[in-house]
N, C-alpha and C positions, 0 to 999 in steps of 0.2 A: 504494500500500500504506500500511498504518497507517505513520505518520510523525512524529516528536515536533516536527517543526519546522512542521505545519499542527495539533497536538493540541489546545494552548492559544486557537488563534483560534478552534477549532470551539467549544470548551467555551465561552469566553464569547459566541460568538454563538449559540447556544442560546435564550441568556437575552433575547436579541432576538430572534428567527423562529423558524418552527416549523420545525427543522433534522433534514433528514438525510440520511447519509454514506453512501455507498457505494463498498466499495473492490472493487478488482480482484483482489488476492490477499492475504495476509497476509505478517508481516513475515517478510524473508526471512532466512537465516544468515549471509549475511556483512555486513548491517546489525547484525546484532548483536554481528559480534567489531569490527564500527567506532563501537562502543558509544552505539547505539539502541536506545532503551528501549520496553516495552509502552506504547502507549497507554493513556490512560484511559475509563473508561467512562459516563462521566457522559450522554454525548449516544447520540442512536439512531443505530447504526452497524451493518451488516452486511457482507457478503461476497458477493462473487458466486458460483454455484455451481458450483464447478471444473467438472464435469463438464459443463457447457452454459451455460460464461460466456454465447458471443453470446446466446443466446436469451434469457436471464435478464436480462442488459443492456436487449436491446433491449423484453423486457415490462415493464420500469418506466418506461424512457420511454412508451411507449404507455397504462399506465395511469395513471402520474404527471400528468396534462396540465393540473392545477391549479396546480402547482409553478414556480416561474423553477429551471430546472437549468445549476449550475455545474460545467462539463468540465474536467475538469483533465488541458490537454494537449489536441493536435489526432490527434495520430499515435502514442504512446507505448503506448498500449492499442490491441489491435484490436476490442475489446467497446465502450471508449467512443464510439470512432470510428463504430459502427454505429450507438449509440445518439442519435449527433450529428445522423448522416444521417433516422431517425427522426424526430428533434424537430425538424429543419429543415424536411423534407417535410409534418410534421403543423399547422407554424403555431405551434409551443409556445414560449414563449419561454424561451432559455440562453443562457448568458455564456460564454465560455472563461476559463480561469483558467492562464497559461502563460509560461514563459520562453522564451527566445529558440533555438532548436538550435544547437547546437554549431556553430560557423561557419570554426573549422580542419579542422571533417571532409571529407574530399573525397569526396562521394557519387556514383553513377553518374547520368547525364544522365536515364534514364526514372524513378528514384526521386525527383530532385530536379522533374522535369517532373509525374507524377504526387502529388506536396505540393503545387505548387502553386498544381496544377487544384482538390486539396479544399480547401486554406487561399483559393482563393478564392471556393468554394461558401459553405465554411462562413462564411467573411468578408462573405457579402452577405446574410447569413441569422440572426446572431449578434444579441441586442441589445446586446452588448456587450464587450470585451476586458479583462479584468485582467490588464493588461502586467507582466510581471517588469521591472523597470529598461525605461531607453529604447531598449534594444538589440531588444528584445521590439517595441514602440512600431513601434520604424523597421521589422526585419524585416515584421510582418505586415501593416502601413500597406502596404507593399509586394507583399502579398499580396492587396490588396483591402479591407482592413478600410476603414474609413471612421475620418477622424480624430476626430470627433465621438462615437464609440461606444468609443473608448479609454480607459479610464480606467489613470492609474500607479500599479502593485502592486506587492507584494514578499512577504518570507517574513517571519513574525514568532513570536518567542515570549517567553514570559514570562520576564524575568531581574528579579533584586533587584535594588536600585535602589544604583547605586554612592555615593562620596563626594567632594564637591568638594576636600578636603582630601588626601585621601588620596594619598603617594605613596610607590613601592618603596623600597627601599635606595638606597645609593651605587651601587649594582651596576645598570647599565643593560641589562635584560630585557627584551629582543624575542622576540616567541615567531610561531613557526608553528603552527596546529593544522587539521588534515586528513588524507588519505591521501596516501602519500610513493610519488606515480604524478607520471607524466610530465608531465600535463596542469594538474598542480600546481604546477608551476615552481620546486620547491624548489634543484632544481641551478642557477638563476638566481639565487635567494637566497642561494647557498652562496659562489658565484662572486663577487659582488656583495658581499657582507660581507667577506671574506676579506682584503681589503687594512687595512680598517678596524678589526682586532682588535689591529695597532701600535700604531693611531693613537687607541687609545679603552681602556685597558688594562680601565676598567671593565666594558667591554661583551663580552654573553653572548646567544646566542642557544639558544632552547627547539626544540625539534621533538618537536612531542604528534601524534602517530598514527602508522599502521602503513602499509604497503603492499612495490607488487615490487618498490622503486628502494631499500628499506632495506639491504639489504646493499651493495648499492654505496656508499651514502651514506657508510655504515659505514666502506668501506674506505678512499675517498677521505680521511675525517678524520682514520685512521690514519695514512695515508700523509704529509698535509700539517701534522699533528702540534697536529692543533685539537681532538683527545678533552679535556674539560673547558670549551674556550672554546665550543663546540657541543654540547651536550645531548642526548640522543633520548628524550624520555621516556615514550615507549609511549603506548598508550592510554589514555585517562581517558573515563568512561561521560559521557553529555551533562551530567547533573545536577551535575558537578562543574566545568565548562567554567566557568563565570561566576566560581567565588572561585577557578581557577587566571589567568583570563582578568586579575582582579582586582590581581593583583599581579606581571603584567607592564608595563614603560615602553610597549610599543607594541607591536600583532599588524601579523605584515606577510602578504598574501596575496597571493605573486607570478605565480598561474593565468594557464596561456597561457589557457584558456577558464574560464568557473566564471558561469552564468547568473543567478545574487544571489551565496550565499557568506552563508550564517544567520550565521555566526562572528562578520561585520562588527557586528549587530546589535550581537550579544553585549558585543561589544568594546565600540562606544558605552555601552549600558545600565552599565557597569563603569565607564565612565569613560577607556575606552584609545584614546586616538591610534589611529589604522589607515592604513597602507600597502597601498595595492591597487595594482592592474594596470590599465588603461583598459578589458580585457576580462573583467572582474569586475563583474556587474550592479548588484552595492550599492556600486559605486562612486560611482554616482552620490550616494550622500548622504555625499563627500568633500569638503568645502572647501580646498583646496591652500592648507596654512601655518597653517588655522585650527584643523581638527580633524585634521589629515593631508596625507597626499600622493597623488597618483595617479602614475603612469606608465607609459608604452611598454610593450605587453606585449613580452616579450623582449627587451627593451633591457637589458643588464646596467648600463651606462651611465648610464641614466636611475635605475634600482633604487638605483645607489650614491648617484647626486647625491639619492635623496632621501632615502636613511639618513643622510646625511650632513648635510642641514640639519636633519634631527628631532635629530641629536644635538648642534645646537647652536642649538637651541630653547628659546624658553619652555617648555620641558613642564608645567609647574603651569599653565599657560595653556592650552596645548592638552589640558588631561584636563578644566580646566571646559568647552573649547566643545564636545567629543567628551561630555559628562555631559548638556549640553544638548540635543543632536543625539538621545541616546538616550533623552529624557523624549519626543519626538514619534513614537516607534517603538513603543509600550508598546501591548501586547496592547489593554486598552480603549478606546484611542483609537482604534486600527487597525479594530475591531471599528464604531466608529461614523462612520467614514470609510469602512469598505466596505458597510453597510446604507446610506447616503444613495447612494452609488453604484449599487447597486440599485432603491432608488426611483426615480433618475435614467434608468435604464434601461428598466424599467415605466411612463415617463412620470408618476410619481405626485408627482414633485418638478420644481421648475423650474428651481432654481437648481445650477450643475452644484457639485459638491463639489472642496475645493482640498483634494492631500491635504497632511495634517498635518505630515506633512516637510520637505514645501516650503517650507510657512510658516516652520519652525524655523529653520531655513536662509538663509533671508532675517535672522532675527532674529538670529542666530548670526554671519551676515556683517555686518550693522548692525554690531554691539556691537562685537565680538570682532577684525573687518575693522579696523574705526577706530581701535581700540588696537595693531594692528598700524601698520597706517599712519604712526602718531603715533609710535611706536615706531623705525620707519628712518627715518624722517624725523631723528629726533633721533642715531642713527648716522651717520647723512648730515653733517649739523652739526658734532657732533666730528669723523668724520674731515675737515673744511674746514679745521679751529679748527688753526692750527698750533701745536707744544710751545712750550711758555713755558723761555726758556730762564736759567737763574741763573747 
């Protein structure tokens, strides 16, 4: 469905290829109390026609067969999926464009045996994969895909460009933003900080969105007498995510599951340190100490010991490397990282494309790694250097 977190890559690749969209249904109602906004209409977009999705699916593959078609998703639509089978059978060439499924779901043995058998129809038949994170990667490599036809993708959107300068108050702001569901892990973050509001008198934590775990959350903060030093501060529409994003010390995204997590973008673009979960697909663009932490999903354990070195962190250091991280994520780069992918796909290019993050990151750990380095080292030293005593 219309989506703000694919709107801005469509619109500027537009301006590179003759682009267009087709969605499965429109935006639905409770993306919009989780404050998602209309899409724009810049690019050629349609809809499929309720009343006879498959058929309507499956006539554009069949007359589209000029086209390289991008599926998004293997199994999430039953329209695409047909159309999949369509353009595999016809010789047509498409890409899939997909995160990884949910991998704490426990699904039944003939639904999991029948994915499979399509992910590896579709997998020997694809010219190519736009992996969500490496999780995406590993799962359908595993399904057949070929490693070579893999190219690493994620979710991207246009945020203002934060400031290397820029930093919160005295007041040490951590913010959550998402739905306050299970799957979010927010009661791990709750658990997990809770010790450290002794030991940190500055520090506050945000919780920006809505969901069915909010009354509990609710009571629980009553109860443990943390109303103030924990937040709830509702929903905020996307377009305001980045200047609220802007003036938190660090988002933490404790997801037992969450296949990217757009937020993380965000956060870089801003300039904010980020705390993921290892089962958060934009975790992969975490450098541990440099622009953040990763950990354990469901480790409360791990979650603390990494609140715990961010708060006794360079932070002015880690919002340059996290500022930097987020200048290689920026709509038009991603936009010309994913056409060379393309061309690589169609064989019209030779040389395969490295995407732009990677590079960052490499660059990010050069610089930013070595002033760490030089940095304990020289901790190391003092603590050796015994007191001078008078």
């Amino acid at each position: 469905m219309p989506s703000f977190y694919q709107d801005d890559l469509f619109l500027h690749l537009c301006s590179k290829v003759d682009l267009r969209v087709v969605y499965d249904h429109t935006l639905t109602e409770d993306r919009r109390q989780l404050g998602w906004a209309e899409v724009k209409s810049e690019y050629k977009s349609s809809v499929l026609d309720q009343d006879r999705k498959l058929r309507h699916a499956i006539s554009i593959a069949r007359s589209e067969r000029d086209r390289i078609h991008i599926i998004n998703g293997i199994w999430a639509e039953t329209a695409f999926t047909a159309a999949t089978f369509v353009l595999g059978k016809a010789g047509v060439p498409f890409a899939i464009y997909t995160e990884c499924p949910d991998m704490t779901v426990l699904r039944p043995v003939m639904r999991r045996n029948a994915r499979a058998f399509v992910g590896h129809w579709v997998g020997r038949r694809a010219r190519g994969l736009l992996a969500v994170s490496h999780m995406a990667s590993d799962y359908f490599r595993a399904l057949g895909f070929p490693k070579e036809n893999i190219y690493p993708f994620g979710y991207f959107r246009a945020s203002p460009t934060g400031s290397e300068t820029a930093l919160p108050s005295e007041r040490i702001n951590i913010a959550y933003i998402g739905q306050l569901i299970h799957r979010k892990g927010v009661d791990l973050l709750l658990e997990a900080i809770k010790p450290l509001f002794e030991r940190f008198p500055q520090l506050q934590l945000s919780l920006i969105g809505t969901g069915s775990e909010q009354k509990a959350i609710e009571s629980g903060l009553q109860r443990d007498g943390l109303l103030g030093r924990v937040v709830l501060e509702g929903v905020r529409p996307s377009s305001q995510i980045h200047e609220r994003l802007a003036i938190a010390s660090a988002l933490v995204l404790p997801s037992r599951w969450d296949g990217w997590g757009l937020v993380v973008n965000e956060a870089f673009a801003a300039g904010v340190p980020v705390i993921a979960s290892h089962r958060c697909g934009a975790a992969d663009l975490i450098l541990p100490g440099l622009n953040g932490y990763r950990f354990r999903s469901e480790s409360v354990e791990d979650l603390r010991a990494c609140l715990t070195s961010f708060l006794s962190a360079d932070r002015k250091q880690m919002r340059v490397a996290a500022l930097k991280t987020g200048s290689a994520l920026t709509v038009p780069v991603v936009t010309e990282y994913l056409v060379a992918c393309l061309e690589h796909m169609c064989r019209v290019r030779e040389d395969r494309p490295v995407p732009p993050w990677e590079q960052m990151l490499r660059t990010v750990e050069s610089e930013f790694g070595r002033l760490h380095s030089v940095a304990d080292t020289a901790q190391a030293d003092a603590k050796a250097v015994p007191s001078a005593k008078f």
